[in-house]
C-alpha positions in Angstrom: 65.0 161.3 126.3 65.9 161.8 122.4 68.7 163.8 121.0 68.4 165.5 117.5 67.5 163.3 116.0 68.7 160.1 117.0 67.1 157.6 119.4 69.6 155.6 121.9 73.2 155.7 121.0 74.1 152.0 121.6 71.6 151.5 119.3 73.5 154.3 116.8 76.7 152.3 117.3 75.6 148.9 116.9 74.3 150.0 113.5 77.2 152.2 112.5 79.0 149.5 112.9 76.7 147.3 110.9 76.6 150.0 108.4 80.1 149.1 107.7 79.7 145.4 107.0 76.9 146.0 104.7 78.7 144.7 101.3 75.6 144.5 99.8 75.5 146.1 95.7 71.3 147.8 96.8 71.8 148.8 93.0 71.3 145.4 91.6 67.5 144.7 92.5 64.9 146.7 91.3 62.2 148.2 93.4 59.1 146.2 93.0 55.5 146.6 94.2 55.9 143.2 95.5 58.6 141.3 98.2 61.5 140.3 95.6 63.9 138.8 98.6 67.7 138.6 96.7 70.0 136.7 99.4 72.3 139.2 100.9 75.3 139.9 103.7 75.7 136.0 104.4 72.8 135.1 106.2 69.8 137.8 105.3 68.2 138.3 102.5 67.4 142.5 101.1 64.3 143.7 98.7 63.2 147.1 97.4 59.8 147.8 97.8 58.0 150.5 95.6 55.2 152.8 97.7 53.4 155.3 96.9 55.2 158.8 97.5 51.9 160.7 98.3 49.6 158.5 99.7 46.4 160.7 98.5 47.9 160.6 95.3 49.0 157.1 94.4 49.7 156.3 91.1 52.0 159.8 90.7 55.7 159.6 91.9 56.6 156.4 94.1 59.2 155.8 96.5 62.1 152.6 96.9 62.1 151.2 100.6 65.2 149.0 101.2 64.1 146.1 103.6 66.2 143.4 105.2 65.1 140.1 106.6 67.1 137.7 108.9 64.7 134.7 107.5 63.2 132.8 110.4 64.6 128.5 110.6 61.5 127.1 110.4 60.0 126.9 106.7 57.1 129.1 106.6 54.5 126.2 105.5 55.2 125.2 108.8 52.5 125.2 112.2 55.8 126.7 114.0 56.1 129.5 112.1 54.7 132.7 113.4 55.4 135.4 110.6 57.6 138.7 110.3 58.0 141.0 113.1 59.3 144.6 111.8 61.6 147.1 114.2 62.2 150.7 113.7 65.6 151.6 115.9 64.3 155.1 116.3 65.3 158.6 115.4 63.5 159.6 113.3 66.2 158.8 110.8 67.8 155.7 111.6 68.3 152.7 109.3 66.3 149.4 110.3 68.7 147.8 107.5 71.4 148.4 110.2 69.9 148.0 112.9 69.1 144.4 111.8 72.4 143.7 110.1 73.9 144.6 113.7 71.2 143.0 116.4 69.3 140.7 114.0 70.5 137.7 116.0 70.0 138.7 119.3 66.5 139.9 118.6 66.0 136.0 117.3 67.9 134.7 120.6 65.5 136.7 122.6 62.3 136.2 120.6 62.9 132.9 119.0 63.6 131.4 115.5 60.0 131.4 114.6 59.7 134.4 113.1 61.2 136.3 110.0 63.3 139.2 111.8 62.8 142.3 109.0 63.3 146.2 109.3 63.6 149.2 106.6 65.0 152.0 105.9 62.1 154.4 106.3 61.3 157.1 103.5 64.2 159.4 103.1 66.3 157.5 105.0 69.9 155.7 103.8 69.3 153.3 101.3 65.5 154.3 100.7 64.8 156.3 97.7 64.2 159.5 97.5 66.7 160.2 100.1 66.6 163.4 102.5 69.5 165.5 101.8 70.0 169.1 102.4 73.7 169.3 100.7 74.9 168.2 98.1 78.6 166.3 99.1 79.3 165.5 102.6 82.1 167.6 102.7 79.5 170.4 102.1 78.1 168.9 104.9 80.8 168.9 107.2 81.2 172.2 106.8 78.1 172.9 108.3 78.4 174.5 111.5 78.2 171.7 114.2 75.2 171.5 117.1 76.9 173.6 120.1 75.7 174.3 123.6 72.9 177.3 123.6 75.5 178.6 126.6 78.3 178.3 124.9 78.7 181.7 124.2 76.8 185.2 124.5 75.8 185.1 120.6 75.4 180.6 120.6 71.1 181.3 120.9 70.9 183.3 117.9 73.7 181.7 115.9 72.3 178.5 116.4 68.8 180.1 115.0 70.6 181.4 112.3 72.1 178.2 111.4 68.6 176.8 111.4 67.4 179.8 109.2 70.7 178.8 106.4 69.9 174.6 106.9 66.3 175.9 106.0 67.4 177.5 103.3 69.4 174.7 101.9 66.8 172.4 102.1 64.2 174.6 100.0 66.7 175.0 97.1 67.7 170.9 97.2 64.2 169.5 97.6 63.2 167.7 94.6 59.4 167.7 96.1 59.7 165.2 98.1 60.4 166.6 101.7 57.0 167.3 102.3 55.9 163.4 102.3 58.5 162.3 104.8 56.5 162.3 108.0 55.5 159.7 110.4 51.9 159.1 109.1 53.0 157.9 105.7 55.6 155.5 107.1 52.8 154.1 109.0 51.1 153.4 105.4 54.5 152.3 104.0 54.5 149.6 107.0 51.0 148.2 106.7 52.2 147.9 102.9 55.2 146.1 103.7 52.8 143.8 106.5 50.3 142.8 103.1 52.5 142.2 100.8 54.5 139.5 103.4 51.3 138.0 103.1 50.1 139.0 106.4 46.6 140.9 107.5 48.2 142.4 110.7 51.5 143.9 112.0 53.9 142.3 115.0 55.9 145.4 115.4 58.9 146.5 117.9 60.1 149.5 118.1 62.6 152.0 120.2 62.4 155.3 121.1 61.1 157.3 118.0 60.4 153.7 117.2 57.7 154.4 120.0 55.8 157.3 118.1 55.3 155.7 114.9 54.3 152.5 116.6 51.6 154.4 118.1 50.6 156.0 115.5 49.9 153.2 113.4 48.3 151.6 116.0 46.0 154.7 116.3 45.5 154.6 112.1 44.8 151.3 111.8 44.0 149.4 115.5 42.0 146.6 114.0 46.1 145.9 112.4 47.9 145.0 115.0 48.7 141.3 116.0 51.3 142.2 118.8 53.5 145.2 119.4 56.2 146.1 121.5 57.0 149.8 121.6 60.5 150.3 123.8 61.4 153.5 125.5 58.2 155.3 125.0 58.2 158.8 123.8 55.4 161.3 125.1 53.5 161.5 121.4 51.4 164.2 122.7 55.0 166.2 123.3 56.5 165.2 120.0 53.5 166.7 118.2 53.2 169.1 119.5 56.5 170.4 119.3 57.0 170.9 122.5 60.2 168.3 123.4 59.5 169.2 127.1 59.4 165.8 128.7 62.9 164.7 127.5 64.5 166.8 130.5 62.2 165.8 133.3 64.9 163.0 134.7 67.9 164.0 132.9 69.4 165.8 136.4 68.5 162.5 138.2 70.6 160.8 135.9 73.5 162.7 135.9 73.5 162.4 139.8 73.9 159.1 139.1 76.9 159.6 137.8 78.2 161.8 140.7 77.1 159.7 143.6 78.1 156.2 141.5 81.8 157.7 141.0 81.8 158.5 144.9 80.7 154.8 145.6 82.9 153.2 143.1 85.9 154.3 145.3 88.9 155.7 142.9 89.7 152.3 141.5 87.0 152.7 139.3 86.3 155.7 138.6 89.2 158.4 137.8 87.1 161.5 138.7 86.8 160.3 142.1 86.5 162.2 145.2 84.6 162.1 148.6 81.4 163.6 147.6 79.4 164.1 144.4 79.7 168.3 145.3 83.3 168.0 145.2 82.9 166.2 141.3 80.9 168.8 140.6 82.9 171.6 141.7 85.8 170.0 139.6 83.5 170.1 136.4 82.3 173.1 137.0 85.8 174.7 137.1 86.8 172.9 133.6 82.9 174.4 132.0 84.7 177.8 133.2 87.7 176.9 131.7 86.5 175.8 128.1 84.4 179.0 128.0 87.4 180.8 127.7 90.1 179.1 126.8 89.5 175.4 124.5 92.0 173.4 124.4 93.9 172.0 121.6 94.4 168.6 121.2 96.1 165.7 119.1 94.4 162.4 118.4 97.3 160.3 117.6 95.3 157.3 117.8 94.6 156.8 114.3 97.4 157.2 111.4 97.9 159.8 110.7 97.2 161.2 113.6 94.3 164.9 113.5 94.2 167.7 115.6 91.5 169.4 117.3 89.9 171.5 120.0 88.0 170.6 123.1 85.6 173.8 123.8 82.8 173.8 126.2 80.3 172.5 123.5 82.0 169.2 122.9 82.2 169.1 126.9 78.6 169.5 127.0 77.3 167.6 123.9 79.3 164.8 125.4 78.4 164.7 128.9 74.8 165.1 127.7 75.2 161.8 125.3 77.0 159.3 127.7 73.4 159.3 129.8 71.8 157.2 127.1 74.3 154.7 128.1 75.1 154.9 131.5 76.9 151.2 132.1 78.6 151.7 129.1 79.9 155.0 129.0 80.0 156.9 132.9 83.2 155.2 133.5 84.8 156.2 130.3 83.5 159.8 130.7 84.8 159.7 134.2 88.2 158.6 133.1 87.9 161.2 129.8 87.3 164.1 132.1 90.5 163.2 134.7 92.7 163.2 131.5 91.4 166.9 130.3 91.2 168.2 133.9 94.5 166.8 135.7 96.6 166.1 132.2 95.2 169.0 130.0 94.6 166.1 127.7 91.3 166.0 125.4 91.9 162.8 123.6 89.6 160.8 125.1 86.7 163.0 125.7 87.4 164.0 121.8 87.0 160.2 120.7 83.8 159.8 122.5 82.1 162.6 121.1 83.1 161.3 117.7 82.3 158.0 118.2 78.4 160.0 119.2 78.5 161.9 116.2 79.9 160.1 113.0 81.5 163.4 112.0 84.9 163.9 110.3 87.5 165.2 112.4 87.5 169.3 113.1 90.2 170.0 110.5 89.5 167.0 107.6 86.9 166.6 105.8 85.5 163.1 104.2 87.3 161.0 102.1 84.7 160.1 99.8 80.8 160.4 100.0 79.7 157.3 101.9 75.5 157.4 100.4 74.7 154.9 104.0 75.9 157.3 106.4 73.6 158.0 108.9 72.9 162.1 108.3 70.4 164.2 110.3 68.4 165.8 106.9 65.5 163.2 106.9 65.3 163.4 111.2 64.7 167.1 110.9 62.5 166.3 108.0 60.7 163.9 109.6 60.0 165.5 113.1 59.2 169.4 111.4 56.6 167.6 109.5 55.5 165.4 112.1 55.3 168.4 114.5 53.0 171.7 114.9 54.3 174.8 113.5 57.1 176.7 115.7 57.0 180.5 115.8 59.6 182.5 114.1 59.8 184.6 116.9 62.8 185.4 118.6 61.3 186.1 122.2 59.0 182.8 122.0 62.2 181.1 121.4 63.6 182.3 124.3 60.9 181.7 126.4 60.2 178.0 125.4 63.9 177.6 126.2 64.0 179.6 129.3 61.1 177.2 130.5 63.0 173.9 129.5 65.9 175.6 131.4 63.8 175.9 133.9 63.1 171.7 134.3 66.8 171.1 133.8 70.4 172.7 133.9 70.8 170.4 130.9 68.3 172.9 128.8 71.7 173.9 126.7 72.1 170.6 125.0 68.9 170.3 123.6 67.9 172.8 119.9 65.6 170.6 118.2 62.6 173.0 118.6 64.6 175.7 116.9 65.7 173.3 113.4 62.1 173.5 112.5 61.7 177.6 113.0 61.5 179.2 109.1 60.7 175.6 107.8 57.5 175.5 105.8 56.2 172.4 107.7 53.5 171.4 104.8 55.9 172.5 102.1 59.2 172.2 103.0 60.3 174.9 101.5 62.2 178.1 102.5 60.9 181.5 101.5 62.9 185.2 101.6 61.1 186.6 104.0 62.8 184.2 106.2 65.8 186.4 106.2 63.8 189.7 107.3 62.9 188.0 110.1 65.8 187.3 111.1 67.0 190.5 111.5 63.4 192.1 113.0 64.6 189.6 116.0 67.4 192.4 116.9 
């Protein structure tokens, strides 16, 4: 399963975090239609590489992908040495400059020091150039209305919609032409690009998630390019263009029994939601969904100086919940101890700290500090997957009907509004048009 738009979150942490220790000036080199390597963050080396921005017309505006390489220890005249291996960590959206600053050497202690180790920002994406952004500050951006849970209240389905129809409009009146050429297909180009110019005739490839679709996609492109590939935590394709995002709920209830029957099993050592049966959790959470629905409650992070306050409401319950089953061994047991401090102690601390550390957001009430241009932003996901995907309908009652059928498959159908981010987008353009706001109001 995929959440909008971001593939597995200990993934999104690992390169957060990596995010952070990139000291790296990208200003200094020059994009270059060739593999300039400039040492770079201790042991890697970084490049810019110029491609073509539209692909059937290439010698018109180009783009500036950021690569990184983790160099492989055996010189490259060498009988050992096997070539570059590229990873995408998913998404769409993510940064493959993070994702190897974070896991570069693990990958190399699971694969071996014969290869070069390298990844990129795709298109639109963090340090690539153009990048996808629909405001123009993030505190703009943080302003934006947050993803909430399509239950969260008896207006959430449409307000969400009309949030999508505003995001829309926002990104029609930024683009500088560019949107439109952000989709998985080019990317593909961009990597067999990046593959010839490491002077190599075919692509060793590994990627997650997303990672998974444009691996495929390549591979159907261009299948006499493809040395070896690893694609890891396979997307349906068929699903993802289609527009559909149906399959991502077919186990999600399976999982989160998981949860209930593990807490039961772990005995109350181990897990501070404990009780004798998984019906009995559930009861409990139910009662604190019922709760939050009417009354949020306000809490105070004191963790951090100074300390911020908040509110828990039943989306951050949700959202939450919904994001600790990408990581089950890492997060169940802090959920389970998150959700006995809001339900026996009234305190949201913990279940607050976890959905930040999912989101990368600024606190409720603070916006950021200063504009950080690496942070990981949705713009170029939704980019990405409304160009990627077929044309959703503007209509109000198809909405509802796609979601009642996903609701259907899963009690987790609340969670999950990517479908709706591409509604009013013009997928070939990109671009938002008036009449978007007529039809907004022919829904009613």
């Amino acid at each position: 399963m995929f959440n909008p738009f971001f593939s597995a979150l200990l993934l999104l942490a690992l390169t957060q975090h990596a995010l952070s220790q990139d000291t790296f000036d990208w200003a200094k080199i020059n994009s270059s239609d060739t593999l300039d390597w400039t040492p770079c963050n201790t042991d890697f080396e970084c490049a810019r590489f110029k491609t073509p921005l539209d692909y059937k017309n290439p010698d018109a505006a180009s783009t500036s992908i950021a690569l990184i390489r983790l160099p492989a220890l055996v010189p490259r005249n060498s009988s050992d040495y096997r070539g570059p291996i590229l990873f995408n960590p998913g998404g769409p959206g993510q940064t493959g400059v993070g994702l190897i600053l974070g896991l570069g050497p693990l990958f190399r202690t699971i694969i071996g020091p014969q290869f070069d180790l390298v990844s990129f920002d795709p298109r639109g994406v963090a340090r690539s150039l153009p990048r996808a952004s629909f405001f123009l500050s993030q505190a703009e951006r943080a302003q934006f209305p947050p993803q909430i849970s399509l239950n969260a209240s008896q207006d959430a389905f449409g307000r969400s919609i009309a949030n999508d129809v505003v995001r829309s409009a926002l990104a029609g009146a930024r683009d500088d032409g560019s949107l439109r050429f952000l989709n998985t297909e080019s990317t593909a180009r961009d990597m067999l690009r990046i593959v010839e110019a490491h002077g190599q005739e075919k692509l060793q490839y590994w990627g997650f998630s997303y990672g998974t679709i444009l691996g495929s996609t390549f591979a159907a492109m261009f299948p006499d390019k493809i040395e070896r590939m690893v694609i890891d935590g396979v997307l349906d394709a068929e699903d993802y263009y289609s527009a559909e995002y149906r399959t991502p709920f077919l186990d999600i209830d399976k999982t989160w029994k998981t949860f209930l029957d593990g807490c039961v099993a772990a005995g109350p050592t181990a897990c501070a939601l404990h009780e004798q049966n998984a019906t009995a959790i559930q009861a409990k959470i139910d009662a604190l969904e019922r709760r939050l629905l009417i009354h949020p409650v306000p809490t105070v992070v004191n963790s951090s100086i100074p300390e911020y306050h908040t509110i828990i409401d039943y989306s951050i319950l949700r959202l939450t919940m919904w994001n600790a089953m990408y990581t089950p061994y890492k997060s169940f047991q802090k959920l389970a101890s998150a959700l006995d401090d809001l339900i026996s102690h009234g305190d949201g601390a913990a279940l607050y700290a976890m959905s930040m550390g999912n989101s990368g957001s600024p606190p409720l009430y603070e916006c950021p500090s200063a504009d950080d241009p690496f942070a990981p932003v949705m713009d170029a996901g939704i980019a990405v997957a409304c160009n990627d995907g077929k044309s959703v309908s503007a209509d109000y009652a198809d909405l509802r009907k796609h979601h009642e059928a996903l609701c259907a498959t899963s009690s987790w159908c609340d969670t999950f509004g990517i479908r709706m981010f591409c509604v009013y987008v013009s997928v070939a353009l990109f671009v938002a048009s008036t009449t978007v706001w007529f039809d907004l109001f022919s829904f009613y």
